[in-house]
N, C-alpha and C positions, 0 to 999 in steps of 0.2 A: 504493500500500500504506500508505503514511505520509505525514499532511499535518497541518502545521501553518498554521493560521490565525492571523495576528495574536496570535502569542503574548506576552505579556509576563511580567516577574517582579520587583517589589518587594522589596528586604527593610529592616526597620524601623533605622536609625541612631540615634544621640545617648543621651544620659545616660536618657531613660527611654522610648527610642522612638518619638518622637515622628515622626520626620522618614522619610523613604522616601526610600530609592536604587535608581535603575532599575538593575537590574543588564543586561535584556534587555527590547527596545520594540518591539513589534509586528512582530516578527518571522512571517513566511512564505516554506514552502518544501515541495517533494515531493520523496518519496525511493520509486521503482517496484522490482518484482521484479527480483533480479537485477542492482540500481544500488547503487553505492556513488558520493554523494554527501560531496566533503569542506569540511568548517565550517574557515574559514579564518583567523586571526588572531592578535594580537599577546595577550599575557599580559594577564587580565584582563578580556578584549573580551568575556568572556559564554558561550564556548562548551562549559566542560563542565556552568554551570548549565543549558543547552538540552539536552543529555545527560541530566541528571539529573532534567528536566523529563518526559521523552520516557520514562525509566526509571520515572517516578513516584518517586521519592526524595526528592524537591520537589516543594509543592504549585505550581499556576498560580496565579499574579494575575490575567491575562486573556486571553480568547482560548481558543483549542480546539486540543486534537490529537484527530487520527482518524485510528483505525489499522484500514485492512480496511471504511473504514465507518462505525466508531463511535467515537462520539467518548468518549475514557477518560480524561479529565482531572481526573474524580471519582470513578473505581472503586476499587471496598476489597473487604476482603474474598474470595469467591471469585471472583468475576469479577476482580479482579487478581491472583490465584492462578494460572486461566487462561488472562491479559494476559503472566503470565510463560513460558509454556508455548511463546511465537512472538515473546516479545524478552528480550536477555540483553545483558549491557555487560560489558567487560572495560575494565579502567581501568590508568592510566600507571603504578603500582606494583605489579609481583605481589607482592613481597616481601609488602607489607602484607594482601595477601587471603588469606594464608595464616596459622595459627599455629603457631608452630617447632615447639611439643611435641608435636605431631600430624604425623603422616605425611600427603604433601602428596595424597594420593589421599583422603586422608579430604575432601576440599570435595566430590568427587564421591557418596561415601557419603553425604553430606547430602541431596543430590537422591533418590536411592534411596529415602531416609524417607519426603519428601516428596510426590513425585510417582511414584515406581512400586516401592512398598511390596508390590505383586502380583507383581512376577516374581517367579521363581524366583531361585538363585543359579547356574546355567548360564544361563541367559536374560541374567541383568544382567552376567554375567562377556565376555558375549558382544558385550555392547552397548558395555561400557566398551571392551575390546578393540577394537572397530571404528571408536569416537571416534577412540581416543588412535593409532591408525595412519592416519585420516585428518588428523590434525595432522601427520603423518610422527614420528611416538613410537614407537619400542619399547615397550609394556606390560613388559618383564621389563626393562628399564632406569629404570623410571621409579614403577612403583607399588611400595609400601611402602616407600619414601626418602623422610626428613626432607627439609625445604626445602634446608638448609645442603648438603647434598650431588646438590643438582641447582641448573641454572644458571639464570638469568634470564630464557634463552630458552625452557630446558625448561617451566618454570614457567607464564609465557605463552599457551604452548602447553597445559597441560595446562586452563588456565582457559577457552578456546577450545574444545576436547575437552569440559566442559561445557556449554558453550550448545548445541555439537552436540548432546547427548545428549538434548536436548529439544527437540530438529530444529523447530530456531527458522524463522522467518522473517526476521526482524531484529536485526541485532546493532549495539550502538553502541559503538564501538572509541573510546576515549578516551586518546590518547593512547599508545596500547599499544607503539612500538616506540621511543619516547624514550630509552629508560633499557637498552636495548641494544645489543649491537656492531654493530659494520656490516654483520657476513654474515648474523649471526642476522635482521638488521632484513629484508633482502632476502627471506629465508626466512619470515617470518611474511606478506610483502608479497603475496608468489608463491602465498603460501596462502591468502589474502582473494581472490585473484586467481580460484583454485581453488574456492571454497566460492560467488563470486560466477558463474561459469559454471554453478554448479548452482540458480541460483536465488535465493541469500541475497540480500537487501538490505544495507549497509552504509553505517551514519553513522561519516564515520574525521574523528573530531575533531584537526585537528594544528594547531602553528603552522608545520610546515617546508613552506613552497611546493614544494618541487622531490617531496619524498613526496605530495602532494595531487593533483601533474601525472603521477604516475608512476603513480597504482593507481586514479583518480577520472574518470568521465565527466563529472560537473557538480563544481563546486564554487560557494561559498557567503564571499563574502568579509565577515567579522564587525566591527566596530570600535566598542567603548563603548557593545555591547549592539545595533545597527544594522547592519542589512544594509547594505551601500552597494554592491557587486557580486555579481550571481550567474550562473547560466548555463552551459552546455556549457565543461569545463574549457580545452579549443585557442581558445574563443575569447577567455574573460577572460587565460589567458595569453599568446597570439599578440596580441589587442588592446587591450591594458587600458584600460579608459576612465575611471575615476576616478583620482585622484591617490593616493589612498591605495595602492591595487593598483599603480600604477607604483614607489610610494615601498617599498611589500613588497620585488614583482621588483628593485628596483635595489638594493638591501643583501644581494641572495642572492651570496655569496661568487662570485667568478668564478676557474677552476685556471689560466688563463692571465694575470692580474693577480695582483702584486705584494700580501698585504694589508696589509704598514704603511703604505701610498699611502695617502694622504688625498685625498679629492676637493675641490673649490673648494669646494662647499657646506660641508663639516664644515673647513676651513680657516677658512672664514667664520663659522662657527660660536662654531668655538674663538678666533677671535681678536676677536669680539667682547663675547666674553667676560674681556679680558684689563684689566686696570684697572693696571697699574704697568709701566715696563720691564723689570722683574725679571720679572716673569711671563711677558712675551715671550721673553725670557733661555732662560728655562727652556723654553718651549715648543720654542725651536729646535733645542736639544743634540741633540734625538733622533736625529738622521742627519744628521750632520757638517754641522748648519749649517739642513738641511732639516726641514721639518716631516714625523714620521712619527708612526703609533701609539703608540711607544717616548718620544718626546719629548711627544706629550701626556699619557703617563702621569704622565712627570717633573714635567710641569708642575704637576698635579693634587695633587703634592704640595707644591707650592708654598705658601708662607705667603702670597705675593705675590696669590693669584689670591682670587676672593670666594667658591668654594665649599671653598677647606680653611682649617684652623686646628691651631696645636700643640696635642697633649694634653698635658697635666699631667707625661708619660715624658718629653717633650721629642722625638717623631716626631707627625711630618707624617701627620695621617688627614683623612679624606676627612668634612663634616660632611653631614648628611641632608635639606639649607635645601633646595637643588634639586630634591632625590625630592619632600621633601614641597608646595614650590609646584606640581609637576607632578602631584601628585596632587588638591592641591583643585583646580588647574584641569580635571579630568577629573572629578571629581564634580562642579565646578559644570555644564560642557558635557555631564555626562549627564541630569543633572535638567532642566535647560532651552532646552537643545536640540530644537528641533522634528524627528520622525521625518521623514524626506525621503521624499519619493516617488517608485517606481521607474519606472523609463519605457525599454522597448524600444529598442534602441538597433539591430540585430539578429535575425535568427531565434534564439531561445535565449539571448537576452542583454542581459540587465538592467541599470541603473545609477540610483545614487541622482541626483537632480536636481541636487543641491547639490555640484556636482563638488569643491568646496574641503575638506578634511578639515580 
């Protein structure tokens, strides 16, 4: 249904443009009837500008999407009027897709304008009705209520209830259950789950591995704009074969582990990071002696160590050397960095060549 070809996307940096940053590199991947494919990754890695690509909301730098066929990565006007008719995004803030002073059923009167200006008003009363109960909504609970007096989940849900109502084919879910409780999150999960048995497609853009395993056949592991894992969900998570994907899996909290336990590696980490005895001092306090979460906090505020310094109040803050070495080095390794090439490792499972992330 949806394929991307070697997609890419530029956008222009420095004082007057000059310079290009890949944000995403030749990127490829399908997503079939009835599939919900999940884009995997850490903040940054590219994946709701691949959403936003796929939505047309962003132009392409290069490469093709074909949706059904054809390829849409140039369509305007009404042929992406259309284009909208069989794909719709819901993204990680409802709050923001709505405006307060408006009753929150007004986003769905906007559709009405625009694409089915011909019904009636039994006809469209009937159609909203049948969205907002197939999200599981009460309609008398939920239409003509401000934002402020409906919940995050309701909200959600009623943006969903739209793309319904133009019995899409594809939906690109961006992050949609982030910024919700736990039950609610299950609840909208069960419902992709449900909309997905009927046929929908779905790109459910997250960074939480354990939600990508839980509601996804394939997933798609992203990192610095670069595929580097994809394939059948059981097998990148039963097998992982890049390092990056093991380095994911092994930072997902585990409920029978302790988490201010430090492991060797962020031990090693932190203490090579330490430049005076004072700074070890302080790293150890955390748990009587031992190294924990608690005690690398302490340390962090350390005058001792090389990434804090006093402010001017005379408290210990944290300064921004480190984010920002960590950031040019990810803008230099996305600009020059060679796309790796994927190679079968498996039936259904991909990995980039270059196993070293």
């Amino acid at each position: 249904m949806l394929k991307l070809d070697r997609v890419s996307k530029y956008f222009k940096t420095g004082t007057f443009g000059g310079d290009l940053l890949p944000a995403v590199k030749q990127v490829s991947f399908e997503i079939g009837s009835g599939e919900v494919v999940s884009l995997i990754g850490e903040s940054g890695s590219g994946k709701s500008t691949l959403g936003k690509m796929i939505l047309r909301l962003i132009d392409i730098s290069s490469g093709s999407i074909y949706f059904e066929g054809r390829d849409i990565s140039g369509i305007k006007g009404r042929a992406l009027r259309d284009y909208y008719r069989k794909v719709q995004g819901v993204f990680q803030d409802p709050f923001s897709s709505y405006n307060p002073i408006f009753r929150a059923d007004r986003v769905l009167e906007m559709l009405r304008k625009n694409y089915f200006a011909d019904l009636s008003d039994a006809d469209w009363n009937r159609k909203v009705y049948s969205s907002l109960e197939a999200v599981g909504l009460n309609p008398a609970d939920v239409l003509n209520k401000f934002t402020h007096q409906l919940s995050g989940g309701q909200l959600q849900r009623i943006l969903i209830a739209r793309a319904l109502l133009m019995d899409i084919r594809l939906l690109v879910a961006d992050e949609i259950i982030s910024m919700l409780d736990a039950s609610t999150r299950v609840d909208v999960l069960n419902l992709l789950a449900q909309l997905k048995a009927k046929g929908l497609g779905v790109l459910f853009i997250t960074h939480d591995l354990s939600l990508g395993n839980y509601i996804s056949e394939k997933a798609v592991i992203l990192r610095r704009g670069v595929v580097l894992e994809m394939g059948a969900t059981e097998k990148i998570f039963g097998n992982p074969q890049h390092s990056y994907t093991r380095s994911l899996l092994a930072a997902v909290p585990q409920l029978h582990k302790k988490w201010e336990v430090m492991g060797d590696e962020e031990k090693a980490e932190v203490a090579s990071a330490h430049r005076s005895p004072e700074g070890a001092a302080a790293l150890a306090r955390g748990n009587g002696g031992g190294q924990s979460r608690t005690g690398v906090a302490e340390a962090r505020q350390s005058p001792h160590l090389p990434w804090a310094r006093r402010s001017r109040h005379g408290d210990h803050v944290l300064v921004e050397e480190e984010a920002e070495r960590k950031a040019k080095r990810d803008t230099y390794l996305r600009t020059h960095e060679p796309v790796p090439e994927l190679v079968m490792v498996e039936e259904d499972h991909w990995v980039a060549l270059e196993a070293a992330a």
